[in-house]
KOLLONU-538018 format. One record per residue (C-alpha): chain; residue in three letters; residue number from 1; x, y, z. Coordinates in nm, 2 decimals, padded with zeros to 4 digits. Layout:
<pts>
PT	mol	type	seq	px	py	pz
PT	A	ALA	NUM	X	Y	Z $
...
</pts>
This chain:
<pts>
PT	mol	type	seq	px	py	pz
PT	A	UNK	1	10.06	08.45	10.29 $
PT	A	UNK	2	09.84	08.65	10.55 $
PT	A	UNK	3	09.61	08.93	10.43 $
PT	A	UNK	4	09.83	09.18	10.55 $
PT	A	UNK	5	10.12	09.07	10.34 $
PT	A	UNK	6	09.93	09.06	10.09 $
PT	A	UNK	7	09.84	09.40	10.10 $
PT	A	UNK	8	10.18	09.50	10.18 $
PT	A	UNK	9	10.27	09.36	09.86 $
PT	A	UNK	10	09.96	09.47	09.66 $
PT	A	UNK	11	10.03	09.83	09.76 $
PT	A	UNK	12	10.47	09.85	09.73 $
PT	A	UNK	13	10.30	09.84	09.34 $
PT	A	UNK	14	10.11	10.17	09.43 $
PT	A	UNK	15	10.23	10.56	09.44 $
PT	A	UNK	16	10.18	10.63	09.83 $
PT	A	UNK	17	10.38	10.49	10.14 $
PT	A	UNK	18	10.08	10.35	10.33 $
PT	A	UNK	19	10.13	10.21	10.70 $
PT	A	UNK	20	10.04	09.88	10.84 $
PT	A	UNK	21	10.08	09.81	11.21 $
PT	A	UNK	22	09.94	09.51	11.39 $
PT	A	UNK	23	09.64	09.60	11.64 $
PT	A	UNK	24	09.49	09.34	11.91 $
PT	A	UNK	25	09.13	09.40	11.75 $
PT	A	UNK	26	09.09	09.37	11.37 $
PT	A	UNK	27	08.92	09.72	11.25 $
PT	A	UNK	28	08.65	09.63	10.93 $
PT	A	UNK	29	08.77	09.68	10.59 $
PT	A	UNK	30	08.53	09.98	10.52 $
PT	A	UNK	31	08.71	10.18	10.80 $
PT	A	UNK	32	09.05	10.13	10.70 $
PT	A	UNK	33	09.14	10.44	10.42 $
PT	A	UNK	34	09.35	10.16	10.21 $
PT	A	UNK	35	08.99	09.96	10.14 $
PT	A	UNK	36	08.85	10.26	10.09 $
PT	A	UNK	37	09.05	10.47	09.85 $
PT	A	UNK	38	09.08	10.09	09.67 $
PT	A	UNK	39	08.75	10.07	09.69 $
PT	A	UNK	40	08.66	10.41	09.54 $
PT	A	UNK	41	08.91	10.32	09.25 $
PT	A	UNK	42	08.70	10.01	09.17 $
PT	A	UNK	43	08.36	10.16	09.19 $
PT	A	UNK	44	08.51	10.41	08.93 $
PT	A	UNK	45	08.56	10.15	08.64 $
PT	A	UNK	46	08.20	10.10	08.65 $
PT	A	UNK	47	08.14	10.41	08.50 $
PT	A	UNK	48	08.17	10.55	08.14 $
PT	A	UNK	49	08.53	10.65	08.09 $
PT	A	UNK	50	08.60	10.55	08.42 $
PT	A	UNK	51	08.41	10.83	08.60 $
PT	A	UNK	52	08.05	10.84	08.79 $
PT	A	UNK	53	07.85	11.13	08.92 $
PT	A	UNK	54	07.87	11.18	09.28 $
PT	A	UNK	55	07.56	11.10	09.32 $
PT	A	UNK	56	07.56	10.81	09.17 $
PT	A	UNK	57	07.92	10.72	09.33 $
PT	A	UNK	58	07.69	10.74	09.67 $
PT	A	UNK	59	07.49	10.52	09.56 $
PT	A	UNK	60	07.75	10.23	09.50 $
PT	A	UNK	61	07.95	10.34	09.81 $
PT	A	UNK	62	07.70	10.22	10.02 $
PT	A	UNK	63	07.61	09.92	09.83 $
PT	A	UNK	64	07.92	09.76	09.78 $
PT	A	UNK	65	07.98	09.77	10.22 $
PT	A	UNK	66	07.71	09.53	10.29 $
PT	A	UNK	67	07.59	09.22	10.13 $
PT	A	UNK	68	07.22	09.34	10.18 $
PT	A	UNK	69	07.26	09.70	10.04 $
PT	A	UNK	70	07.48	09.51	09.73 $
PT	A	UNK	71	07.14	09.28	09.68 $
PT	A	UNK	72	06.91	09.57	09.64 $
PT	A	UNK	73	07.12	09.77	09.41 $
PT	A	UNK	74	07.16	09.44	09.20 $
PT	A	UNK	75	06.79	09.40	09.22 $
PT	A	UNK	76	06.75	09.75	09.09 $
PT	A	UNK	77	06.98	09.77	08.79 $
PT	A	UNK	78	06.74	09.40	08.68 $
PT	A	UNK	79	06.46	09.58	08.72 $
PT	A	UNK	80	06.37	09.40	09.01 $
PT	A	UNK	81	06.36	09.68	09.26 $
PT	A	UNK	82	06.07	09.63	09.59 $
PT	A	UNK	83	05.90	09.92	09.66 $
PT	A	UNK	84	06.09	09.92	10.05 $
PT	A	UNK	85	06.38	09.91	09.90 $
PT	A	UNK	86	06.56	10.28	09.99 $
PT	A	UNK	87	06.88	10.29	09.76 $
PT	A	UNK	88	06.93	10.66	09.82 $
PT	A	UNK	89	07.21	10.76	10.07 $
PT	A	UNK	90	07.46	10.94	10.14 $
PT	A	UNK	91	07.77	10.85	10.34 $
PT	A	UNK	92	08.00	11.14	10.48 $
PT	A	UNK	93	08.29	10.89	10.45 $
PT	A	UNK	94	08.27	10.91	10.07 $
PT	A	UNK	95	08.38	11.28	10.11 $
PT	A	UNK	96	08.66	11.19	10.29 $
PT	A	UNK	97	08.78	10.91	10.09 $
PT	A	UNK	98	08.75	11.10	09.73 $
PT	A	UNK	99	08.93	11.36	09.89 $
PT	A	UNK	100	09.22	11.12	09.98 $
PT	A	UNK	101	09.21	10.91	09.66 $
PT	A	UNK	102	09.21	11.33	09.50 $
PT	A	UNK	103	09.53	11.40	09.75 $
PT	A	UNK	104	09.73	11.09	09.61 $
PT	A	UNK	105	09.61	11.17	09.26 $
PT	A	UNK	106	09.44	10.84	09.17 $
PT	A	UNK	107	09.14	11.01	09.09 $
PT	A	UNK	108	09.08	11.33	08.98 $
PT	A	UNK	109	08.76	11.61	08.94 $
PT	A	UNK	110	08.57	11.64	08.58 $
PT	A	UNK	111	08.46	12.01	08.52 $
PT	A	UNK	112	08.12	11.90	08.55 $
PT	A	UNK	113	08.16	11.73	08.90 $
PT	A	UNK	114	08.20	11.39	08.78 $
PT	A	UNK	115	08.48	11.19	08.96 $
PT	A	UNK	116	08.73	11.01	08.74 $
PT	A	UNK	117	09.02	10.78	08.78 $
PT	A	UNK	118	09.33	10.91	08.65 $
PT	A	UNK	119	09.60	10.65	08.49 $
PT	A	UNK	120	09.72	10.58	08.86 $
PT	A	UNK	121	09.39	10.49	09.00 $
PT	A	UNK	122	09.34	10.29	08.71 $
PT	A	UNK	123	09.64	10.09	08.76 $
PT	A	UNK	124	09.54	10.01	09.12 $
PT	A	UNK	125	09.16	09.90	08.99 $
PT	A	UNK	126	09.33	09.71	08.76 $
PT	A	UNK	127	09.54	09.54	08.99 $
PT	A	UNK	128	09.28	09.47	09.21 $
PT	A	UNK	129	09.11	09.30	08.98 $
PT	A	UNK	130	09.40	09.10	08.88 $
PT	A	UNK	131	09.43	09.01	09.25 $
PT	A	UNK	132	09.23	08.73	09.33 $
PT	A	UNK	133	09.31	08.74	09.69 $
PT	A	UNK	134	09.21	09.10	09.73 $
PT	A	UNK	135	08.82	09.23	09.75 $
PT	A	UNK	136	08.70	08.90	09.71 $
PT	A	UNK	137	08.35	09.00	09.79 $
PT	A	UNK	138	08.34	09.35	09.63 $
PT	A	UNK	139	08.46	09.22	09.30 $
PT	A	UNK	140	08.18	08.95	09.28 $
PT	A	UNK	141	07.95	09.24	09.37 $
PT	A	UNK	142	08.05	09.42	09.06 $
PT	A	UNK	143	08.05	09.18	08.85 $
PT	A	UNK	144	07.66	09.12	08.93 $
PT	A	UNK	145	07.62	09.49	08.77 $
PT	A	UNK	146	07.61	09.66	08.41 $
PT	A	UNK	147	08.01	09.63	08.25 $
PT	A	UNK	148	07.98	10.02	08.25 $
PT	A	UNK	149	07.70	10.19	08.43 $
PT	A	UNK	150	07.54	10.48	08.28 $
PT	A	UNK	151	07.38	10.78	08.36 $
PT	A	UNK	152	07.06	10.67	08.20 $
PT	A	UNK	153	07.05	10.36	08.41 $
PT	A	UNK	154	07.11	10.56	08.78 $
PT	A	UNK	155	06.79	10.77	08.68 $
PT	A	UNK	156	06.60	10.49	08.65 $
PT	A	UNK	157	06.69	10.29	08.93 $
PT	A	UNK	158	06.67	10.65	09.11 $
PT	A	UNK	159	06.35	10.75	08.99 $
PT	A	UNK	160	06.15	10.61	09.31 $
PT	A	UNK	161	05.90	10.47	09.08 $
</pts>
């Protein structure tokens, strides 16, 4: 079975009616708004009760879209960090894709900011992880870090110390 039918079938399981159309040149995963609204809903169950700061949702968006980025942060949360290593950013396309997963209600906005996965977005994390074909990489990333990350941990990994 190809990865697209795979994620044909992965997301006939999921609220939405996402397209798939074949293209001559592959597009990456990180641009394509199912990876990253699946993504988003992964990086959530990292969190206490399933929700993270936004800041600290920044910080695992851009680690978990390159294998170098995902070393660092996994460096970090050991204790391990290297004084050149810069785990502060801050991706515009996390806006867009919170605002999408918000839109299809699989996650949804804490009164004090945090973002949280509602019983939808769960369902889709959890299927991901059932997956074994799906997020391959990702999921290995995760594993690497704390079962649930919390706030305690970000600040010290953000400290810049």
């Amino acid at each position: 079975m190809s990865d697209s039918e795979l994620l044909r079938d992965f997301f006939d399981s999921v609220p939405g009616t996402p397209q798939f159309r074949r293209r001559n040149e592959s597009i990456p995963g990180d641009l394509r708004v199912a990876w990253r609204i699946s993504a988003v809903c992964l990086l959530l169950t990292k969190g206490r009760a399933n929700s993270l700061a936004l800041e600290h949702l920044h910080v695992l968006w851009w680690a978990i879209r390159s294998t170098v980025s995902q070393i660092q942060v996994v460096r970090a949360f050991d204790g391990q960090s290297r004084p050149d290593d810069l785990l502060v950013r801050f991706d515009p396309s996390l806006a867009v894709s919170l605002d999408l997963a918000l839109g299809a209600g699989l996650i949804e906005r804490g009164a004090t900011g945090t973002m949280k996965l509602t019983p939808a977005g769960l369902l889709l994390a959890l299927n991901i992880l059932d997956t074994a074909e799906a997020f391959e990489g990702e999921k290995l990333f995760l594993k690497k870090l704390p079962s649930k990350i919390t706030k305690t941990q970000f600040e010290r990994i953000l400290a810049w110390k």
